[in-house]
N, CA, C and O of each residue as an XYZ file, in Angstrom:
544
protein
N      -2.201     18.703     87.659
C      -1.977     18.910     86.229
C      -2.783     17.874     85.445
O      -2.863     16.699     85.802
N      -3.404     18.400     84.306
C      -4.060     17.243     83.634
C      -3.800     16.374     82.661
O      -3.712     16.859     81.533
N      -3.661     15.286     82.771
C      -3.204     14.232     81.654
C      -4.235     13.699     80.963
O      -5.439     13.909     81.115
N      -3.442     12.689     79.861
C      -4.659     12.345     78.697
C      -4.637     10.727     79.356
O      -3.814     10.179     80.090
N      -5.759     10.298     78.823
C      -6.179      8.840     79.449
C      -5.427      7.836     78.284
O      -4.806      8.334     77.345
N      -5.490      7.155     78.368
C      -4.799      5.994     77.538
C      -5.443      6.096     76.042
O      -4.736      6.203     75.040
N      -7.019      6.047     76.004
C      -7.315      6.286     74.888
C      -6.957      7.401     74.044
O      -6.554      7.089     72.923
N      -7.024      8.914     74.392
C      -6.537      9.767     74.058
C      -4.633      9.079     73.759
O      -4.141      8.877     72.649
N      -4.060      8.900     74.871
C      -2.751      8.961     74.221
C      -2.576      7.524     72.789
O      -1.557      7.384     72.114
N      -3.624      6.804     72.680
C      -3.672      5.972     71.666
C      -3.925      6.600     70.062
O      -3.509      6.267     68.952
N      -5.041      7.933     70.681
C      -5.300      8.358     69.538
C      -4.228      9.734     69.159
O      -4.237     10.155     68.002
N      -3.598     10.189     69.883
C      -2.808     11.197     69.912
C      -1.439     10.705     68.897
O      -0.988     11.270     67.901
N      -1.040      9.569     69.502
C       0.396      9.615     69.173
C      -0.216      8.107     67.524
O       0.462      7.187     67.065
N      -1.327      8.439     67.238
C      -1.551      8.029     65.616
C      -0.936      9.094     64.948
O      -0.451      8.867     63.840
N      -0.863     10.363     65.491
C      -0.613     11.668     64.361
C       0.908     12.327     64.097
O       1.936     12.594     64.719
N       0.639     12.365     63.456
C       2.281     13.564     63.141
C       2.807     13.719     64.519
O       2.030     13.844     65.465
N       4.174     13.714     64.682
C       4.966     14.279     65.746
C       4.403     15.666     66.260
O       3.966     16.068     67.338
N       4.671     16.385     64.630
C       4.225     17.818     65.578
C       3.064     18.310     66.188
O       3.136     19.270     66.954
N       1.696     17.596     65.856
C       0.631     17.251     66.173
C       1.274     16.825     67.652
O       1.691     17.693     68.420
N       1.299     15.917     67.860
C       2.177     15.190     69.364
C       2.646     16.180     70.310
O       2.123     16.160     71.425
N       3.650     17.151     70.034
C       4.478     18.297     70.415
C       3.130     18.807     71.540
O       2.865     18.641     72.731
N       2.343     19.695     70.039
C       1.685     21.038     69.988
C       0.640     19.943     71.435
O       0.542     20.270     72.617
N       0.201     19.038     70.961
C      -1.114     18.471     72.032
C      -0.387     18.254     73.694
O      -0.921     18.504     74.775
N       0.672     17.834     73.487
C       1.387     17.526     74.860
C       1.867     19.138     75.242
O       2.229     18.933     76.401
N       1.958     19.703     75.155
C       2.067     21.320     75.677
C       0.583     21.741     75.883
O       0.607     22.290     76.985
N      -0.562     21.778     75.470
C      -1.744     22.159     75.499
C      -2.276     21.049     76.457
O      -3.325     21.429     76.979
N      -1.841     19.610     76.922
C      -2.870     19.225     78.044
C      -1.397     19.516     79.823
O      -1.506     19.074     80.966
N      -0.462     20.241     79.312
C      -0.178     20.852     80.625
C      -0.423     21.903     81.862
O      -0.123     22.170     83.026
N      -1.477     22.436     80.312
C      -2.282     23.413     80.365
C      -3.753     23.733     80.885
O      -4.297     24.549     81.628
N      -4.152     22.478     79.966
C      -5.685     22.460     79.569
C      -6.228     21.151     79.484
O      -5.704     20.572     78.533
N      -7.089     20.411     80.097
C      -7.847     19.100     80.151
C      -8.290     18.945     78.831
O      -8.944     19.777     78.202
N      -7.925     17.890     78.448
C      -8.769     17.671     76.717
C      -8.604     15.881     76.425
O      -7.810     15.001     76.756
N      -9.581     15.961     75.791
C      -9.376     14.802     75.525
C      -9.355     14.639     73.912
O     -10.115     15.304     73.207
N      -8.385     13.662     73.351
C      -8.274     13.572     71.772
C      -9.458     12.113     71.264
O      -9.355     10.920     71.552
N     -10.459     12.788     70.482
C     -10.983     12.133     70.143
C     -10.880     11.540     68.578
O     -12.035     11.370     68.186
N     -10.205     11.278     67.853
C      -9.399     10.871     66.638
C      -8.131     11.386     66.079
O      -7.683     12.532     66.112
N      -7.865     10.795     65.793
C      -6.406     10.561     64.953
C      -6.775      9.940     63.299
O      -7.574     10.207     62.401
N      -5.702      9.003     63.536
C      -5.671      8.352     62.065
C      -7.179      7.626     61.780
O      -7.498      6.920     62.737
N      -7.835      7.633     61.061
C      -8.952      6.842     60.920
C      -8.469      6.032     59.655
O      -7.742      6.417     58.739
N      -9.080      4.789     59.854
C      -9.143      3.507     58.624
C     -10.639      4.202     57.873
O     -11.422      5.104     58.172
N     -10.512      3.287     56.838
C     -11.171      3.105     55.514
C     -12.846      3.309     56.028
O     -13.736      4.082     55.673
N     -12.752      2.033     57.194
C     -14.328      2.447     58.004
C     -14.777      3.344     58.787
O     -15.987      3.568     58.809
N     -14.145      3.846     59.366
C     -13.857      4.916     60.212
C     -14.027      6.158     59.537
O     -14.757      7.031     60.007
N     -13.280      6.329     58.255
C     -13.579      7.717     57.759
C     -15.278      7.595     56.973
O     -16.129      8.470     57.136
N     -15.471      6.497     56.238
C     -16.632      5.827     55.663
C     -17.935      6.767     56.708
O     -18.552      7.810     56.493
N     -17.932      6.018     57.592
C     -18.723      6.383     58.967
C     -18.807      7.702     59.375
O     -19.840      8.307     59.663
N     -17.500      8.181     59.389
C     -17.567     10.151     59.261
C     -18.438     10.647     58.314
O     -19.470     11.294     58.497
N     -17.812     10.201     57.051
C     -19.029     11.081     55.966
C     -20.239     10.704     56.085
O     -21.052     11.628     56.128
N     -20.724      9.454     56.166
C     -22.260      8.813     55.926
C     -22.801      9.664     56.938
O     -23.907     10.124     56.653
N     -22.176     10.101     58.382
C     -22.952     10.538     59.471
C     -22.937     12.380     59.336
O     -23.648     13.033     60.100
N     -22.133     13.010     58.386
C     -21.988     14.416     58.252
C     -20.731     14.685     59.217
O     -20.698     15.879     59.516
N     -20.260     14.351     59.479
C     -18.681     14.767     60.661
C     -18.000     15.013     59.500
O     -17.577     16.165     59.599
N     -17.550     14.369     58.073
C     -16.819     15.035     57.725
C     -17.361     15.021     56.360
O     -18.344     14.323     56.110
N     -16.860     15.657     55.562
C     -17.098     16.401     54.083
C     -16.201     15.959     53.406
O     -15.907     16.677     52.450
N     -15.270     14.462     53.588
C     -14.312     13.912     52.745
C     -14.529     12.513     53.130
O     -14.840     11.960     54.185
N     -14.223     12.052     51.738
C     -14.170     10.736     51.758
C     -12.776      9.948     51.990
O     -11.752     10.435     52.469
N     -12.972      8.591     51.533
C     -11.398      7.624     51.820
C     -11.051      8.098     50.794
O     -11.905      8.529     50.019
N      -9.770      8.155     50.504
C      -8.725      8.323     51.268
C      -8.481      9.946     51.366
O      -7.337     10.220     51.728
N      -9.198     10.893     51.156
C      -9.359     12.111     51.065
C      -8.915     13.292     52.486
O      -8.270     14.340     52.517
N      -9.612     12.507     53.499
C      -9.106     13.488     54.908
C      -8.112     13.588     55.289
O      -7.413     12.579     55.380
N      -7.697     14.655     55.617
C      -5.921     14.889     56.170
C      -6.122     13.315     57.410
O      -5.143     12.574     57.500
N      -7.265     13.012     58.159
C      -7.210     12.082     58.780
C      -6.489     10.726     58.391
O      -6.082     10.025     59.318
N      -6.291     10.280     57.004
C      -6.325      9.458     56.592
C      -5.027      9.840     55.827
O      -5.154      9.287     54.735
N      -3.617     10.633     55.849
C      -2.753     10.546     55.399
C      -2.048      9.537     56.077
O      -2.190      9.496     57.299
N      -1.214      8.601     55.456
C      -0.409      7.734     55.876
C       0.662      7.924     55.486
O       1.024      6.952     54.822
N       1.791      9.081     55.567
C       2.593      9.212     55.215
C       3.695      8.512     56.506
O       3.764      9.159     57.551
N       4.217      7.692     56.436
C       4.725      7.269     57.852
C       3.520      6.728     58.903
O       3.471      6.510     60.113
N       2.728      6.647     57.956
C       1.713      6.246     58.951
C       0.872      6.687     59.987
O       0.116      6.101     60.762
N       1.134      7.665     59.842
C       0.700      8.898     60.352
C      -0.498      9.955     60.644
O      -0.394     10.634     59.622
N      -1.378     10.432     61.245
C      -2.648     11.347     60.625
C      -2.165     12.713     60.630
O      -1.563     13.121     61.623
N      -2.322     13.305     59.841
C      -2.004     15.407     59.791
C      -3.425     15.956     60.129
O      -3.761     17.064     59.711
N      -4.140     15.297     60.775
C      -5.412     16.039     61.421
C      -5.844     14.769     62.697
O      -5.831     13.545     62.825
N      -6.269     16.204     63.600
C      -6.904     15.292     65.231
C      -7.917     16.183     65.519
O      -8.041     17.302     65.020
N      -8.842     15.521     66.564
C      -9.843     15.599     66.970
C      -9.954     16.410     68.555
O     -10.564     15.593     69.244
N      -9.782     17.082     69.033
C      -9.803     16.958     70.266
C     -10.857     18.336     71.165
O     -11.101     19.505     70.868
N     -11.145     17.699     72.012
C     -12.109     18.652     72.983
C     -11.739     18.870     74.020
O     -10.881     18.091     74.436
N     -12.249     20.183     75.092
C     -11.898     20.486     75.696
C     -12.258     19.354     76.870
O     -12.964     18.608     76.192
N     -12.221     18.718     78.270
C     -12.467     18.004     79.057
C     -13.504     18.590     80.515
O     -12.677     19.031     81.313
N     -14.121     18.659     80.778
C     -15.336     17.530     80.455
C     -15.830     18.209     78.523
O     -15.668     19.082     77.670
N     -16.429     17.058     78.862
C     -16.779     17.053     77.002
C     -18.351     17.938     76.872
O     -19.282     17.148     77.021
N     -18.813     19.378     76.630
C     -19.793     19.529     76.580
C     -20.245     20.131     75.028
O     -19.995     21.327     74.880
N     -20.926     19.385     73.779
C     -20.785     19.896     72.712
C     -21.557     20.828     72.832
O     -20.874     21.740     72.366
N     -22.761     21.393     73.205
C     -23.078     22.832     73.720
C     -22.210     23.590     73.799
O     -22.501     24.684     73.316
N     -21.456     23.531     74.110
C     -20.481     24.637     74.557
C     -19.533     25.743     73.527
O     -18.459     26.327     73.670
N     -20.211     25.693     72.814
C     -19.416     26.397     71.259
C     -18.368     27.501     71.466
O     -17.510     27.722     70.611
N     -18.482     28.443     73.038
C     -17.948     29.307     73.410
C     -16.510     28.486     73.937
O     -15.344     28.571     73.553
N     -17.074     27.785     74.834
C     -15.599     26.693     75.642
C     -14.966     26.223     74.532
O     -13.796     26.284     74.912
N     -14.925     25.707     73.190
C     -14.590     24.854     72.468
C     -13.852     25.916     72.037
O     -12.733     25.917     72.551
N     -14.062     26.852     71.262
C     -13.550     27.965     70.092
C     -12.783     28.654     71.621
O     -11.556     28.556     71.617
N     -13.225     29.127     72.519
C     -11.261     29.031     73.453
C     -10.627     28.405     73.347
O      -9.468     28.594     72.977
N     -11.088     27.502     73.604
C     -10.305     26.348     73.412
C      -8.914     25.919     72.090
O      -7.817     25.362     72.119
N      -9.686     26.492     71.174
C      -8.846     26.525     69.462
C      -8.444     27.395     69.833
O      -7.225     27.220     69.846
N      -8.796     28.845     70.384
C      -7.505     29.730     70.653
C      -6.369     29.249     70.958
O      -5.346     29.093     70.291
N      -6.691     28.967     72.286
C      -5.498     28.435     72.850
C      -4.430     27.339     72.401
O      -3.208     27.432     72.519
N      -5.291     26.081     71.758
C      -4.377     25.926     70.982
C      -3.366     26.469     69.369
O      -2.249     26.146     68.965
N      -4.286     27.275     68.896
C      -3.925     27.433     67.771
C      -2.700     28.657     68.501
O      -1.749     28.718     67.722
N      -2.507     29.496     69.594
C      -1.583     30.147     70.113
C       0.001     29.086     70.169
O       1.075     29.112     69.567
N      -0.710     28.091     71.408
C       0.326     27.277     71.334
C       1.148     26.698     70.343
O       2.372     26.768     70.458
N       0.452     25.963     69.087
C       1.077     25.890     68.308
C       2.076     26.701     67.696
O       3.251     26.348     67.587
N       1.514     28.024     67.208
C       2.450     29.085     66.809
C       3.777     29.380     67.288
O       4.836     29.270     66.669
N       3.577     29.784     68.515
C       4.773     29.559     69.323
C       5.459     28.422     69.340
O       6.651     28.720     69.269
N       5.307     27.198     69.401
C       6.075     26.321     68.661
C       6.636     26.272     67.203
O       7.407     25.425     66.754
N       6.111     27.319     66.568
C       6.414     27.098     64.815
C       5.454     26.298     64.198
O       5.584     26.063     62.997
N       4.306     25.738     64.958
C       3.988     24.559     64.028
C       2.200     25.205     63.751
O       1.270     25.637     64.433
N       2.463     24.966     62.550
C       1.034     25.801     62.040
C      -0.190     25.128     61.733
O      -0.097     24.343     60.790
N      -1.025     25.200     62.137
C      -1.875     24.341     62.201
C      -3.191     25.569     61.176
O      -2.999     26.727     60.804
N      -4.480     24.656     60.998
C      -5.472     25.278     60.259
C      -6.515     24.266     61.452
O      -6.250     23.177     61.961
N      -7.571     25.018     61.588
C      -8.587     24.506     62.516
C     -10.049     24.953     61.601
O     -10.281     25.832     60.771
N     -10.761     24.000     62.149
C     -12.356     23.471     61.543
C     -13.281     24.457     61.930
O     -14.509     24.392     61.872
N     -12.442     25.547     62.403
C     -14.050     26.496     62.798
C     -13.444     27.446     62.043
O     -14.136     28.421     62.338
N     -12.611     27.850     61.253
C     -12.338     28.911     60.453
C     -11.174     27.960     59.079
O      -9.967     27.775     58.928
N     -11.978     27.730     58.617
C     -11.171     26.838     56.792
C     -10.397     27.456     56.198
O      -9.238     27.191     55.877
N     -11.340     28.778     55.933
C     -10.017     30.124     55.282
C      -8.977     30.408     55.550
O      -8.069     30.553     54.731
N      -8.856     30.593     57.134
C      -8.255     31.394     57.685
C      -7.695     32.550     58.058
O      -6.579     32.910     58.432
N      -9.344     33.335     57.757
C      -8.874     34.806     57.795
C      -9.252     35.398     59.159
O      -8.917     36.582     59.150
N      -9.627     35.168     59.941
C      -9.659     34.882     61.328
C     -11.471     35.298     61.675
O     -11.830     35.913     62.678
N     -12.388     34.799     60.608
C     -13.651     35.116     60.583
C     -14.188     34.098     61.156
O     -13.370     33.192     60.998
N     -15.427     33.544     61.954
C     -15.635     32.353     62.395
C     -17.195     32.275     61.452
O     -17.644     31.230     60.982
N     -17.779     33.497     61.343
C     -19.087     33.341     60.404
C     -18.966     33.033     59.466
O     -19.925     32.352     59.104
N     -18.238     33.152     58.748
C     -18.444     32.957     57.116
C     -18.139     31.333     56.992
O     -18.279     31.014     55.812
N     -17.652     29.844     58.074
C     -17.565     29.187     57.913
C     -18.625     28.627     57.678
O     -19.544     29.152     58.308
N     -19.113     27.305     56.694
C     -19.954     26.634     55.528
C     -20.216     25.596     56.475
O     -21.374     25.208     56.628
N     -19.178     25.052     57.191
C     -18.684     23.810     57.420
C     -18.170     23.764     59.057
O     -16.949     23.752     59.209
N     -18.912     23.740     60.134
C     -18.301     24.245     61.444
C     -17.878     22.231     61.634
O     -18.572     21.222     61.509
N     -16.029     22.533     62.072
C     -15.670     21.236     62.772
C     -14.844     21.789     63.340
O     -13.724     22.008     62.878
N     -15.402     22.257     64.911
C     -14.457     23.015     66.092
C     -14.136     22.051     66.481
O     -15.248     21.842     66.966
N     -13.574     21.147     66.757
C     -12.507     19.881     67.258
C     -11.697     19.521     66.429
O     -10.787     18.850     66.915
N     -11.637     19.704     65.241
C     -10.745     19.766     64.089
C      -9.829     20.264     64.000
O      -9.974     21.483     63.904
N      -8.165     19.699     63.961
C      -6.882     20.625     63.705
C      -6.104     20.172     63.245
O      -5.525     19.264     63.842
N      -5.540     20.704     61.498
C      -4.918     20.041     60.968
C      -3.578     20.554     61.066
O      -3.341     21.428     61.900
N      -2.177     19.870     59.896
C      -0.980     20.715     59.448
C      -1.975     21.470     58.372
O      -2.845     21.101     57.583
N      -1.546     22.379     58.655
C      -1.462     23.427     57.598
C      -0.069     23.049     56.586
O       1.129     22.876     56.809
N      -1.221     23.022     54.983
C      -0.328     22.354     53.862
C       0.966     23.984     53.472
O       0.691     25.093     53.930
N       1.718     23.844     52.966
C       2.358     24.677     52.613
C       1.744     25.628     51.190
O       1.541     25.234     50.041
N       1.596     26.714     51.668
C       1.131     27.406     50.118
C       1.732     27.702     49.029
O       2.888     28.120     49.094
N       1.182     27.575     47.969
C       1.846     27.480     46.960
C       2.401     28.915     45.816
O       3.078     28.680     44.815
C-alpha cells in the first residue's frame, strides 16, 4: 500500500481537515505525493513571479489562514512525470470521485468552471485542488 513520505505528510496536514480526509483515502489507493499546502508570503511571491500561480499574497486559497490552515494543495500522481497530462487528469478523476463520496467538494485546476470541459481552461493547474467556496 502506498504512503506519503514525511514531506508530503508535512505539507498535507498544513491544509484543511477535509483536504486531510479526502488525501488520506486517495494515497490508500494511489501513490502521490503532496507538493504544497499552506504557502507564506515568499512562497506564494515565488509562485506568481514564476507563472504557477495567477494570485498574489494574500490572494490564493493557498494562503488562507483561517485556523491556519490552506483550502488548496498541490499534489501529483507518484512517480512524478509532468509530461504526463493523461496520468495527472486521472489522476483528478479519481480524486475529485473520492472526494464526492466523502461529501467534500472540491474544484480542481484543470477545469476552473466546472462544467466538466477541460479545453476551454485559460489557466491549466492539474495538481491544483481546492474547497470549493459555497455559491451564492
Amino acid at each position: 500500500m502506498p504512503k506519503f513520505s514525511w514531506r508530503s505528510k508535512e505539507n498535507l496536514y498544513s491544509c484543511d481537515t477535509k483536504l486531510v480526509s479526502v488525501f488520506e483515502a486517495v494515497i490508500e489507493v494511489v501513490d502521490c505525493t503532496v507538493l504544497c499546502g499552506l504557502r507564506t508570503m515568499e512562497e506564494q511571491a515565488t509562485a506568481f513571479a514564476t507563472g504557477h500561480s495567477k494570485k498574489e499574497w494574500p490572494d490564493s486559497r493557498h494562503n488562507t489562514r483561517d485556523a491556519g490552515k490552506s483550502e488548496a494543495i498541490d499534489v501529483i500522481p507518484w512517480p512524478i512525470d509532468w509530461n504526463d497530462r493523461e496520468r495527472i487528469t486521472l489522476f483528478a478523476g479519481y480524486v475529485m470521485g473520492v472526494s464526492r463520496s466523502m461529501g467534500v467538494m472540491l474544484r480542481w485546476g484543470g477545469d476552473w468552471d466546472e462544467d466538466w470541459q477541460t479545453k476551454d481552461n485559460t489557466f491549466d493547474d492539474l495538481v491544483h485542488f481546492e474547497l470549493r467556496k459555497a455559491k451564492k
